[in-house]
N, C-alpha and C positions, 0 to 999 in steps of 0.2 A: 220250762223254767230254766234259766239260764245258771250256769254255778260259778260259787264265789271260786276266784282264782287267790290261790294263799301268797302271800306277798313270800319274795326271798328268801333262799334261807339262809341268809347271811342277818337278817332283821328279828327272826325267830323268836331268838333268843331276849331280844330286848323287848318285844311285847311280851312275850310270857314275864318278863320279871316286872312289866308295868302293870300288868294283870296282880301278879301276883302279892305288888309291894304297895299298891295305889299309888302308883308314881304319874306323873302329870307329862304330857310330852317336853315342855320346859326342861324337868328334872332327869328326862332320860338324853336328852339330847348334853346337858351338861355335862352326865354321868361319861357319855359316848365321848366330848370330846378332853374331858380328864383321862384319858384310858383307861377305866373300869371293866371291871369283866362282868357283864350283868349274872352269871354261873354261881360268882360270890357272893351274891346280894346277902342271900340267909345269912352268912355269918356277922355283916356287917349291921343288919335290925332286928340283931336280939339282945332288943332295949327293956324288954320288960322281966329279962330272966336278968340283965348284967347292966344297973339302974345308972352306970357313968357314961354307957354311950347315949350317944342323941338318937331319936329315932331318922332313918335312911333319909326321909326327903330332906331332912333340915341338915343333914353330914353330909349332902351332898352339895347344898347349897352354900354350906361354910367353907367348902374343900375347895368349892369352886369362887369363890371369892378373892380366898386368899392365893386360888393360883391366877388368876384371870383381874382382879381389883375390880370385879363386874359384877353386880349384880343379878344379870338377866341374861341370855342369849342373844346376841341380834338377829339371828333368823330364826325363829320357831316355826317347825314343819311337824305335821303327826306322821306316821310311817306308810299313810295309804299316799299322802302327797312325794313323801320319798322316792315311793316304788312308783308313780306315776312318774315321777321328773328322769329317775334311772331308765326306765321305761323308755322315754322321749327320746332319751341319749342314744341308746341301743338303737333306735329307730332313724334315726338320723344319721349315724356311724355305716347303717345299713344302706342307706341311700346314697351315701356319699362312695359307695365302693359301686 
């Protein structure tokens, strides 16, 4: 049986907080190119102890609005096609030497 190879660990960190927070790959790629620290999540959705914040996907999606006037990302990628496309690069950098 063959084993799953863990993606980067530079990525890590932002699937655990999409595990963690039900964040949508849309919403992490946003958050990625706002420069969030996905580390901070906790402090930013806790909406149900402190009832003025929004809960994270929807402060992410406001923050990103009004920084971007976009609604949406124009490339959505999930993190296994990331580490594929980084992958390809690496591979090709390698052939070209």
């Amino acid at each position: 049986m063959a084993k799953k190879k863990k993606p980067s660990s530079k990525y890590q960190p932002w699937i655990d907080a999409q595990r963690r927070f039900s964040l949508s790959d849309e919403q992490i790629l946003m958050a990625r190119e706002l420069g969030m620290n996905p580390k901070k999540f906790g402090s930013l959705a806790n909406y149900k102890q402190e009832p003025w914040k929004s809960p994270l996907p929807e402060f992410i999606e406001e923050l990103y609005f009004k920084h971007f006037k976009k609604t949406k990302t124009e490339n959505i990628r999930s993190f296994s096609q990331m580490v594929k496309d980084e992958k390809q690069k690496t591979d090709v950098k390698l052939k070209e030497r």
